[in-house]
N, C-alpha and C positions, 0 to 999 in steps of 0.2 A: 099329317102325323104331328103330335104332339112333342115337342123337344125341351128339354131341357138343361141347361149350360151351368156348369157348377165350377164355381172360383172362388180364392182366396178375397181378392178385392178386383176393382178397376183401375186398380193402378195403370202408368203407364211401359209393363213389363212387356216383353216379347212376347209370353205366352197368353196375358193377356190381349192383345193383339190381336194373336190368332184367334183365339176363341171370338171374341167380338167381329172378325171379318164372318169365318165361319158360321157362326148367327143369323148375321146379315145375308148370305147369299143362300142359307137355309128358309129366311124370311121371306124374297125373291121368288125360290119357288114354290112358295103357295105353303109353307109347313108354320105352325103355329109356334111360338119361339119364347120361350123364357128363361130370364137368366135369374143363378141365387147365387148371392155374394154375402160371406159374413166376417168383412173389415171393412172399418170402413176408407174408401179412396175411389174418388170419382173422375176420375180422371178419363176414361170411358165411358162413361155414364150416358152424355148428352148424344152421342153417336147411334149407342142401341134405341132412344128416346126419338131419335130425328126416324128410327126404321121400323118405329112401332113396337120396338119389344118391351115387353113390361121385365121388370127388376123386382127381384124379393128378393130381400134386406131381412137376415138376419142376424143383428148386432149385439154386442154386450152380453152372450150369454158362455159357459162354462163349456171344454169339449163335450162334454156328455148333454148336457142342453141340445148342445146342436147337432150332433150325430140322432138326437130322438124329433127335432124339429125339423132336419134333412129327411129323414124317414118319413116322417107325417106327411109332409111337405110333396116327398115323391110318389106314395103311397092314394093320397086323395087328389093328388093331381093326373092321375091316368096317364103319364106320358110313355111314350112307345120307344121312346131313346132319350138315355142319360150319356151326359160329356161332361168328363171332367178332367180339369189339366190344375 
């Protein structure tokens, strides 16, 4: 299954945390696993990177920018499960 994990940034927050464990043991068994962040703070970053998940980075753009880039985004990406905290 296709996943995909929607968050503020990578900061080093609790909730981000979770999301990045849960990723990673979605990653494990066998689900394809992508994360979208649009602040930037990487502080998470190299963890998803070391388990294979790719990152899309959408930065610098207006809410309505991004609420139609998130759309796009989840729309031509076929994922069968969105997470977002």
């Amino acid at each position: 299954m296709k996943i995909l994990c929607i968050t503020e940034s990578l900061g080093s927050g609790g909730a981000e945390r979770q999301l990045v464990r849960l990723a990673t043991l979605f990653k494990r068994e066998g689900h394809e696993v992508n994360f979208l962040v649009y602040e930037e703070n990487e502080f998470y970053e190299k963890d998803l990177v070391n388990n294979g998940i790719k990152i899309i980075k959408i930065y610098n753009c207006s809410a309505i920018q991004r609420i139609i880039r998130i759309r796009r985004i989840t729309r031509q990406g076929n994922y069968g499960l969105l997470i977002s905290f």
